[in-house]
C-alpha positions as CSV (number, residue, x, y, z in Angstrom):
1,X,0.0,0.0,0.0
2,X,2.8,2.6,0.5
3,X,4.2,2.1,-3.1
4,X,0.4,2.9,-4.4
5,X,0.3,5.6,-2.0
6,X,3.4,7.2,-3.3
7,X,2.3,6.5,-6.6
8,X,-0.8,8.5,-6.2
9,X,1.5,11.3,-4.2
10,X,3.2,12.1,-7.3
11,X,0.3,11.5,-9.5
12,X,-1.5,14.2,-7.7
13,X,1.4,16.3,-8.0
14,X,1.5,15.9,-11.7
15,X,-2.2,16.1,-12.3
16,X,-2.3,19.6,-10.6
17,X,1.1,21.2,-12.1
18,X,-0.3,20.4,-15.3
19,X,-4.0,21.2,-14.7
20,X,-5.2,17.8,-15.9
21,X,-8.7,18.0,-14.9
22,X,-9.8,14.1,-14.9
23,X,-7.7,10.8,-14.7
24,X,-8.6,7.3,-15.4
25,X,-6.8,4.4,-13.9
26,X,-6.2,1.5,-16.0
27,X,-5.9,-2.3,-14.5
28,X,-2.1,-2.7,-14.2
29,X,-0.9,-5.1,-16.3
30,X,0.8,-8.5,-15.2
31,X,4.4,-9.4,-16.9
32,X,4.8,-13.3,-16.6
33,X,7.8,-14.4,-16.0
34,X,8.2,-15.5,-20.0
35,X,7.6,-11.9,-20.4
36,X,4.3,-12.2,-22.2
37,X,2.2,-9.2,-20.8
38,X,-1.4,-9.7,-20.2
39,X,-4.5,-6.8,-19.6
40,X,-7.2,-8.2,-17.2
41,X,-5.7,-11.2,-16.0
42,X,-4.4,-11.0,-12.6
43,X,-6.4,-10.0,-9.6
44,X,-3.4,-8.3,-8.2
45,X,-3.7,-6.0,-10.5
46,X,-7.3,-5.2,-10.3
47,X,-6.3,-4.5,-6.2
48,X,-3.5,-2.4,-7.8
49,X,-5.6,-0.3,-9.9
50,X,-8.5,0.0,-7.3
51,X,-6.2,1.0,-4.6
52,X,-4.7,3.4,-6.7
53,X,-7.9,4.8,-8.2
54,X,-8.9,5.0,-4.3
55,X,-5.6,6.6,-2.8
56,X,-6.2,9.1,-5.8
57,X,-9.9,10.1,-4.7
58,X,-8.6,10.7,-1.3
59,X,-6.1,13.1,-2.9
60,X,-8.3,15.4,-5.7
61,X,-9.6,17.6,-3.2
62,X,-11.7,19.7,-6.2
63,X,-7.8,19.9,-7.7
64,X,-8.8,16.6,-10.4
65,X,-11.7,14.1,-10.8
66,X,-11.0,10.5,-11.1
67,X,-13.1,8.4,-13.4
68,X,-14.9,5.8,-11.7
69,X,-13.0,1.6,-13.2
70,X,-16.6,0.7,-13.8
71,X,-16.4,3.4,-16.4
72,X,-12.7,2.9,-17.6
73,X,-13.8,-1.0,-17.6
74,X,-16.9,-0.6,-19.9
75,X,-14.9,2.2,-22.0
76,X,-12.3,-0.5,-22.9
77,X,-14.4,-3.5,-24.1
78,X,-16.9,-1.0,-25.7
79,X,-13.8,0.5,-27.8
80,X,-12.8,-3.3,-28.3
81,X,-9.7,-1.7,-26.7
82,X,-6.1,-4.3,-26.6
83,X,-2.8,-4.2,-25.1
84,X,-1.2,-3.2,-28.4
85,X,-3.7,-0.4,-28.1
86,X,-1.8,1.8,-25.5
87,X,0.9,2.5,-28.4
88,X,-2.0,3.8,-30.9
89,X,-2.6,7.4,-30.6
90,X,-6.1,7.1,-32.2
91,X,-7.4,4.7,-29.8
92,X,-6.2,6.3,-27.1
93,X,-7.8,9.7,-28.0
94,X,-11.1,7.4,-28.7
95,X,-11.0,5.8,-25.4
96,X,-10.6,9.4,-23.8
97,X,-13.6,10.3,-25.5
98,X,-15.4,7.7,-23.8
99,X,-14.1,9.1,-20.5
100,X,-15.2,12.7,-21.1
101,X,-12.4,13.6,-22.8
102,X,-10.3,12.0,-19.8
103,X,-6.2,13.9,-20.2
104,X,-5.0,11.6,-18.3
105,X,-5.2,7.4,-17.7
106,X,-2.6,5.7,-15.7
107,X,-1.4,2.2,-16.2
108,X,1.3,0.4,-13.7
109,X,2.7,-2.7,-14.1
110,X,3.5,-5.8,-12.2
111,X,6.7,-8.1,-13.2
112,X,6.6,-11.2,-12.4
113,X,9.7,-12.5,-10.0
114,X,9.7,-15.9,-11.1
């Protein structure tokens, strides 16, 4: 919890020095240890992503809004959204869209130590 509590620290940070309204959290993503990465599959980091989306709430304070997973969920299968997506400008300004024009989406990920 203190990693995603930092991580929200400087998020927040960010968020207000560059007067980035809204944020979206992303599930993390899981790295096996072949390296393969995978969205969606590991419910550590579903916690990740909730904690962080929660640690973030307790930080906006009227300075940013934070988009509600349910939302950032439902905006990714209706956009029929991929890993190889994050590296595609267009769907990433189309997945905003679905997030009221969203600035700003984080996205961690875990590494497998194995």
């Amino acid at each position: 919890k203190l990693a995603l509590a930092d991580m929200a620290d400087q998020l927040a940070y960010a968020l207000e020095e560059r007067r980035l309204g809204k944020v979206g959290v992303i599930e993390f993503l899981h790295q096996t240890a072949t390296g393969d990465e995978e969205l969606g599959k590991s419910s550590f980091g579903k916690y990740c992503a909730d904690e962080l989306e929660r640690q973030l709430m307790d930080r906006a304070a009227g300075k940013f809004s934070v988009v509600d997973r349910r939302r950032v969920r439902d905006a990714l299968k209706k956009n029929q959204f991929e890993l190889r997506d994050l590296s595609s400008p267009v769907k990433l300004v189309s997945l905003s869209k679905s997030l009221d024009n969203a600035p700003a989406l984080v996205l961690g990920t875990l590494v497998s130590r194995q």
